[in-house]
C-alpha positions as CSV (number, residue, x, y, z in Angstrom):
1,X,63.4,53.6,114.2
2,X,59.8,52.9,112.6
3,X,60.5,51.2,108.9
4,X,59.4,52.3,105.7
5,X,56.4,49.4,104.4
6,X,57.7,47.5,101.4
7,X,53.8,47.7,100.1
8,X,53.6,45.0,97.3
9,X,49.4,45.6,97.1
10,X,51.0,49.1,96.1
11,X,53.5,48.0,93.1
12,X,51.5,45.2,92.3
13,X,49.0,47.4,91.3
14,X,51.0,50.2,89.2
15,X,51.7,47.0,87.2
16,X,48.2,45.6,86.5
17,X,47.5,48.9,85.4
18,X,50.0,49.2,82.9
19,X,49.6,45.4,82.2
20,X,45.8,46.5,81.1
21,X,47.3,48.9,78.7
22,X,49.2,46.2,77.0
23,X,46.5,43.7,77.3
24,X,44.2,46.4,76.1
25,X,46.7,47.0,72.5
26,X,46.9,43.3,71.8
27,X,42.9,43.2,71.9
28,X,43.1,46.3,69.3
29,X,45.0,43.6,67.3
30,X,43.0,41.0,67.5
31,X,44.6,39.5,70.0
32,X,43.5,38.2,73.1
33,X,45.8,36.9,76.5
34,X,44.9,33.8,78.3
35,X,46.5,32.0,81.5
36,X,45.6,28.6,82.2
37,X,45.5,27.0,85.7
38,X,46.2,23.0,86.9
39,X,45.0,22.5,90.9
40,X,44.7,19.1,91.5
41,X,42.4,18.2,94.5
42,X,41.3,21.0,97.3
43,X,44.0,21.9,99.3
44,X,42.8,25.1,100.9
45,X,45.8,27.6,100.3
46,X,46.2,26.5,96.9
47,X,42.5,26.8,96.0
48,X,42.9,30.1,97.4
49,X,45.7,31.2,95.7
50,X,44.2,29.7,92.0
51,X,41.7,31.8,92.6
52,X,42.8,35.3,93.5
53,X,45.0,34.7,90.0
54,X,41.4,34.0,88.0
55,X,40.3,37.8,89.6
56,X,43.4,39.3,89.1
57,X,43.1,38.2,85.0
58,X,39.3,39.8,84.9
59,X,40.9,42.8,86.3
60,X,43.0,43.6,83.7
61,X,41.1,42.2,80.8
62,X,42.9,38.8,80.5
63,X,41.1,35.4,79.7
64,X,41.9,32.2,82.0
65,X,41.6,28.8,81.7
66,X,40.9,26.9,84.7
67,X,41.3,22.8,85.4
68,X,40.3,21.7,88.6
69,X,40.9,18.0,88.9
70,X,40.1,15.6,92.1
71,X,42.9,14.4,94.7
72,X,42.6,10.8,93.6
73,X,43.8,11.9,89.6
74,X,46.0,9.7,88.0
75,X,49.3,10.9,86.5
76,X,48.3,10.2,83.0
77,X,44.8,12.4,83.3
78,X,47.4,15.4,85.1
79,X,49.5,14.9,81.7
80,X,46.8,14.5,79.5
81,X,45.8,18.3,80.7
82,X,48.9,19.7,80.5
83,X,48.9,18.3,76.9
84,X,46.2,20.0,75.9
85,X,47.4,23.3,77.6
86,X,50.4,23.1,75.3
87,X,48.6,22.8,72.5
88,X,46.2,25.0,72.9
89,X,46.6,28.4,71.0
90,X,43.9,30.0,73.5
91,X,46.1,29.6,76.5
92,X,49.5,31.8,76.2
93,X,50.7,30.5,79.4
94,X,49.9,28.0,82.5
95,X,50.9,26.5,85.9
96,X,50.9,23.3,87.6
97,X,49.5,24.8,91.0
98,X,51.9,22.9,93.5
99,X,51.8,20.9,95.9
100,X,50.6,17.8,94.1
101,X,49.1,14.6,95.7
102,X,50.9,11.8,97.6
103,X,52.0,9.3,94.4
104,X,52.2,12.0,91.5
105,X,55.2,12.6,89.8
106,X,55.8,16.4,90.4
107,X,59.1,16.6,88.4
108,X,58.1,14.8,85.5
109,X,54.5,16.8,85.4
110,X,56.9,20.2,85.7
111,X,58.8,19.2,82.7
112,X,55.8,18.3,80.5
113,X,54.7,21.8,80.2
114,X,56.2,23.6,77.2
115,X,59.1,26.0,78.4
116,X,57.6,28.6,76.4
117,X,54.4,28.4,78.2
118,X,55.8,28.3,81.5
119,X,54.0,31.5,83.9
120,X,56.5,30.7,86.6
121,X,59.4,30.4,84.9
122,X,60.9,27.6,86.6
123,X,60.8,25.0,83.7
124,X,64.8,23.9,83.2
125,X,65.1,25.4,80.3
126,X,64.0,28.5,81.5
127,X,66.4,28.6,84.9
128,X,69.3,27.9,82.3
129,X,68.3,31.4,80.9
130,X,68.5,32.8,84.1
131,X,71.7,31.5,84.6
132,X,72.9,32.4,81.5
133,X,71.4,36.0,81.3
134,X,69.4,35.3,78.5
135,X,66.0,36.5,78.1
136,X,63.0,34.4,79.4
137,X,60.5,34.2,82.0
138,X,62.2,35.2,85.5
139,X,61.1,33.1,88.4
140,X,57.4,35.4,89.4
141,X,59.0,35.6,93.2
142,X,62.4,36.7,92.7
143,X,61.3,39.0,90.1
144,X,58.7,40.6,92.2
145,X,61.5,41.0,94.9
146,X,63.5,42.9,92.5
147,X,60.5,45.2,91.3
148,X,59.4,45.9,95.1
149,X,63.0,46.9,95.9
150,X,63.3,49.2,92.9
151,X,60.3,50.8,93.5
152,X,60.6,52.1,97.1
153,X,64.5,52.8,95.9
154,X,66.4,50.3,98.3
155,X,70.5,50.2,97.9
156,X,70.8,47.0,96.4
157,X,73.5,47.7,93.8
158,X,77.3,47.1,94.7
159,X,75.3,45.9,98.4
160,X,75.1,42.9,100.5
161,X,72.0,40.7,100.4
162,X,71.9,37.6,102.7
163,X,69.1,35.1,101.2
164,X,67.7,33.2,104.5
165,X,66.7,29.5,102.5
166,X,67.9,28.0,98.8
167,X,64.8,26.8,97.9
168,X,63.8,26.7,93.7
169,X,61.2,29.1,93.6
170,X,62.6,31.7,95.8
171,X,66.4,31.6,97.2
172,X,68.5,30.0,94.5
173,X,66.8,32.0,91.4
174,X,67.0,35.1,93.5
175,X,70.4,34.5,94.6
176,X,71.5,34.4,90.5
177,X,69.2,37.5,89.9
178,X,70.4,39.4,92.4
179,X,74.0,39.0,91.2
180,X,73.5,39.9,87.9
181,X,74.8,43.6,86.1
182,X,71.4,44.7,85.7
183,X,69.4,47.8,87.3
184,X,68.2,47.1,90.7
185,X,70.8,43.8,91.2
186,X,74.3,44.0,91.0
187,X,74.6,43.2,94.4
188,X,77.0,40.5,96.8
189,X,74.9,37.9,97.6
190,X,75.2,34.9,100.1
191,X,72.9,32.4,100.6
192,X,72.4,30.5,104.1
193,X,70.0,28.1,105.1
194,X,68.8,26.7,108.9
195,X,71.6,24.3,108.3
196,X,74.0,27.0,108.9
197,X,75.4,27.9,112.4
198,X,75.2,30.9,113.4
199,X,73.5,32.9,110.7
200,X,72.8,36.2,112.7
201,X,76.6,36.5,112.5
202,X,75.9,37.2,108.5
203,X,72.6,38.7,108.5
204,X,74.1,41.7,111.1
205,X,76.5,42.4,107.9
206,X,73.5,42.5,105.2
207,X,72.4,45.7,103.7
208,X,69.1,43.7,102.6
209,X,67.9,40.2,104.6
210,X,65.4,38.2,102.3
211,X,63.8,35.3,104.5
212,X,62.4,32.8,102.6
213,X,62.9,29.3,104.8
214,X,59.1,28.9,106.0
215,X,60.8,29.2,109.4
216,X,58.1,31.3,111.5
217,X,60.2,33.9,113.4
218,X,63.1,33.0,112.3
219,X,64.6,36.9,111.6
220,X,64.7,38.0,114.8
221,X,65.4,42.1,115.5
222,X,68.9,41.1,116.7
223,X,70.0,39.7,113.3
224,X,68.8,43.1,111.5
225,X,71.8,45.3,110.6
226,X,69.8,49.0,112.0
227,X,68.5,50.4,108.5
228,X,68.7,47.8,106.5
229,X,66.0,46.2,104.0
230,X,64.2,42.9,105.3
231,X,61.7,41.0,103.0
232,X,59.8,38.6,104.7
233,X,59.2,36.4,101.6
234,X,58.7,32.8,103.5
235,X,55.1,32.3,105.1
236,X,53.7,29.2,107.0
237,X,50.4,28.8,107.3
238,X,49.3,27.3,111.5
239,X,45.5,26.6,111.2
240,X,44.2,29.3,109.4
241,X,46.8,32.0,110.2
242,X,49.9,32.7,108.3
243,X,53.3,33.5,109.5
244,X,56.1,35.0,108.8
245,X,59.7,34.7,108.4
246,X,59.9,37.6,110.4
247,X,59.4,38.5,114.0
248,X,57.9,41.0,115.8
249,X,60.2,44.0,116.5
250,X,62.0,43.5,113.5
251,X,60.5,46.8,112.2
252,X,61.9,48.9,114.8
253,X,65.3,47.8,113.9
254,X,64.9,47.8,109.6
255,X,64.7,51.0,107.7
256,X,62.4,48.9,105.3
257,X,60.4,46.2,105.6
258,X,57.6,44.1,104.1
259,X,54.4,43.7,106.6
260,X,53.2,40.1,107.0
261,X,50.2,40.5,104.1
262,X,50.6,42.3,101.0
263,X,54.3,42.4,100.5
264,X,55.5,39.9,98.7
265,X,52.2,38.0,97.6
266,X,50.7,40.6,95.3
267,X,54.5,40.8,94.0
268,X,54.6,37.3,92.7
269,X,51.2,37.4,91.2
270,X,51.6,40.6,89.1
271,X,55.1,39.1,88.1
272,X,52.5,36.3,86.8
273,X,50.8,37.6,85.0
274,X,53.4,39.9,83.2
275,X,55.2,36.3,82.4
276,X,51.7,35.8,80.9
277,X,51.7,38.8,79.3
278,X,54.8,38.7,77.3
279,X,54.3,35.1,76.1
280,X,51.7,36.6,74.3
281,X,53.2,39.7,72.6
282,X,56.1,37.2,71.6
283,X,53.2,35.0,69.2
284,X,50.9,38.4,68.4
């Protein structure tokens, strides 16, 4: 069995284009979108990541706001930047680009950013949405899962999903998405983690595996129920390479699967700036 690609690049794109359009009305308006960006000091991936966000705005006619402030930056200058993020009509939405420095208070810079400005939709106001099924900002990851699923048409509905790691951005809000009466969820979901003994026994049961414990390898072909859906959605960077959740051979086993770039990745970043996106229709 050779498995179907799970090609985020693809979706991603089919929503930047149709997040022009709407970009592209509120400018008819009057009305202009920005996304704002905190990276503190010059950790490589993160630099990286900042900035293929910054394109991805130009691309479909967004404005971005960009602070880059050195490792040895004091919690009160990190603050004082997320103050003026808040209040700053300009900027629809932002995010604290994690991880911080050694010595900086990342839950208390987290909770300093207004929950309606929150891109990533992990403020706690905004997870108690989630949890509640009220409307808000979804967590961009767990979203973008959702979307990439839809689009190729995986089973997920009245399925089981195993979620490989509980982690905040990914496992736990996907877990609670995924479990929700809404199109492309619905589904029974269990969450394990590498604490667990034994997980293939679980994972050989799953209609749809979603790795996302930074474990390199860790979903090996064995655990793959044949057919099934596997999203590789945890990566590790070793030097300058980045791995995957997944191993090798898992794709002769899966009916789908993501490949190791441009699966999940451009998922999370479209779901960005859609977050961004609707935080400005709300205040047009």
């Amino acid at each position: 069995m050779s498995a179907l690609l799970l090609d985020g690049n693809r979706v991603a794109g089919e929503i930047k284009m149709e997040l022009g359009d709407r970009v592209a009305r509120l400018a008819s308006m009057g009305r202009s979108v920005g996304l704002g960006t905190v990276l503190v000091g010059d950790d490589g991936p993160s630099a990286m990541y900042v900035s293929m966000k910054h394109e991805e705005c130009r691309e479909i006619g967004m404005k971005s706001f960009a602070e880059h402030l050195p490792a040895t930056a004091s919690q009160a200058e990190i603050e004082a930047v997320i103050d003026r993020f808040n209040a700053d009509s300009n900027v629809d939405a932002f995010l604290v680009q994690l991880p911080l420095p050694p010595g900086i208070n990342e839950e208390q810079v987290l909770l300093r950013v207004d929950s309606a400005k929150d891109v990533d939709g992990l403020h706690p106001t905004n997870l108690g949405r989630l949890v509640m099924g009220a409307a808000g900002p979804l967590p961009c990851t767990p979203a973008g899962i959702v979307e990439l699923l839809r689009f190729y048409r995986v089973p997920v509905e009245g399925k089981h999903v195993v979620i490989i790691g509980r982690g905040l951005t990914i496992g736990r809000p996907l877990a609670l998405l995924l479990a929700m009466r809404r199109p492309g969820c619905n589904a029974a979901v269990t969450v394990v983690h590498t604490g667990v003994e034994d997980i293939a026994t679980l994972t050989r049961s799953a209609d749809v595996i979603v790795a996302c414990a930074g474990v390199p390898g860790l979903v090996t072909p064995d655990m793959v129920k044949p057919g099934g859906a596997v999203v590789g959605a945890g990566t590790t960077f070793v030097g300058k390479k980045l791995l995957s959740d997944l191993a090798d051979g898992v794709a002769d086993v899966a009916g789908w699967i993501t490949p190791r770039l441009g699966g999940v990745g451009p998922m999370t970043r479209a779901m960005l700036l859609t977050n961004a996106v609707l935080a400005a229709e709300k205040v047009r």
